[in-house]
C-alpha positions as CSV (number, residue, x, y, z in Angstrom):
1,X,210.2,32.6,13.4
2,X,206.4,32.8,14.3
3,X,204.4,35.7,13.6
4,X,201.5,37.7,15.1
5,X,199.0,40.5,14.9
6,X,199.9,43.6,16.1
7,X,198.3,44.0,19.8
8,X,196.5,47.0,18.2
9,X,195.0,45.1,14.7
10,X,191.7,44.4,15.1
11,X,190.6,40.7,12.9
12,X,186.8,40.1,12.0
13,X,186.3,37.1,10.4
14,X,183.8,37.8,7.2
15,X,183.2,33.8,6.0
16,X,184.7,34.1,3.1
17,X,187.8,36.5,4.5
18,X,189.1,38.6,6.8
19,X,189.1,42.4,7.9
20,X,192.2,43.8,9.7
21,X,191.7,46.7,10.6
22,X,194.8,49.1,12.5
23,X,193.5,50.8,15.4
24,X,196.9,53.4,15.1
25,X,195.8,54.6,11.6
26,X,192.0,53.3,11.3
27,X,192.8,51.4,7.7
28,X,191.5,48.3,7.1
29,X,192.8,45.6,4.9
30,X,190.5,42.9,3.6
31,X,192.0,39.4,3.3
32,X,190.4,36.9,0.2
33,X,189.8,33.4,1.3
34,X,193.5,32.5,1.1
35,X,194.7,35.2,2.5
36,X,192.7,34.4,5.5
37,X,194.1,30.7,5.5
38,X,197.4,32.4,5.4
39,X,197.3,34.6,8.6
40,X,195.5,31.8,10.2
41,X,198.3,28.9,9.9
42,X,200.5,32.1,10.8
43,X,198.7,32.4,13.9
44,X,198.8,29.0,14.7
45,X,202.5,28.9,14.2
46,X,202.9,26.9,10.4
47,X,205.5,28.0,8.7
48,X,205.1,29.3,5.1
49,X,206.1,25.9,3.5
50,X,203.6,24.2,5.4
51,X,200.9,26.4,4.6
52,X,201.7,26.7,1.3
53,X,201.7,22.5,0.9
54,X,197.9,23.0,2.6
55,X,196.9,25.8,-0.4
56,X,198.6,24.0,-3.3
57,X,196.8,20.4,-1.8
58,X,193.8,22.5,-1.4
59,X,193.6,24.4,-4.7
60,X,195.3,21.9,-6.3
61,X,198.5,24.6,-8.2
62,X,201.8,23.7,-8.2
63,X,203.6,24.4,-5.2
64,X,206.1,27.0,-6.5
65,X,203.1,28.9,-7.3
66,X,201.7,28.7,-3.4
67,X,205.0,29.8,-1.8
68,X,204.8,32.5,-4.4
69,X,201.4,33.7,-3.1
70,X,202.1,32.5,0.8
71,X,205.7,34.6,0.5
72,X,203.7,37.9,-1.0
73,X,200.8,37.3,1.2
74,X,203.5,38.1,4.1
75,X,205.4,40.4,2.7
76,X,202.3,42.6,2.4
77,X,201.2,42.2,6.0
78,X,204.6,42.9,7.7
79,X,205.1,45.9,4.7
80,X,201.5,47.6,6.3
81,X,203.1,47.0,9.7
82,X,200.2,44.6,10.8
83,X,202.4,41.2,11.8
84,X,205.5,41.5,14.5
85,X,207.6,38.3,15.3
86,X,207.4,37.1,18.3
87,X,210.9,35.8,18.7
């Protein structure tokens, strides 16, 4: 299954994270560093075992813990209504 933004979330890349911000409601959410890397493999089309192999590589944590974080990280973003499937 791939994910994406909602047509109406607005991204703005900060450096160090991310900004999404819901044009229906006006919140914003502000992504950390690896939530960023998250949504971005998302957007790319990884899957959430891939990206979290990429954060436990990167960070060097086991990898139970980065499909932990990878698995909330999503959870969170299609909970606040901001990622749709696209299939």
């Amino acid at each position: 299954m791939h994910l994406r933004l909602r047509p109406d979330v607005d991204p703005t890349d900060l450096g160090d994270g991310t900004v999404l911000r819901d044009e229906r409601t006006g919140r914003r959410w502000l992504l950390n560093r690896t939530g960023t890397q998250v949504l971005r493999g998302l957007l790319i089309g990884q899957d959430a075992d891939r990206i979290a192999g990429e954060l436990a590589d990167r960070h060097r944590i086991p990898a139970e813990v980065a499909r932990h974080d990878v698995a909330t990280i999503v959870e969170r973003l299609r909970g606040a209504a901001l990622l749709e499937s696209t299939r």
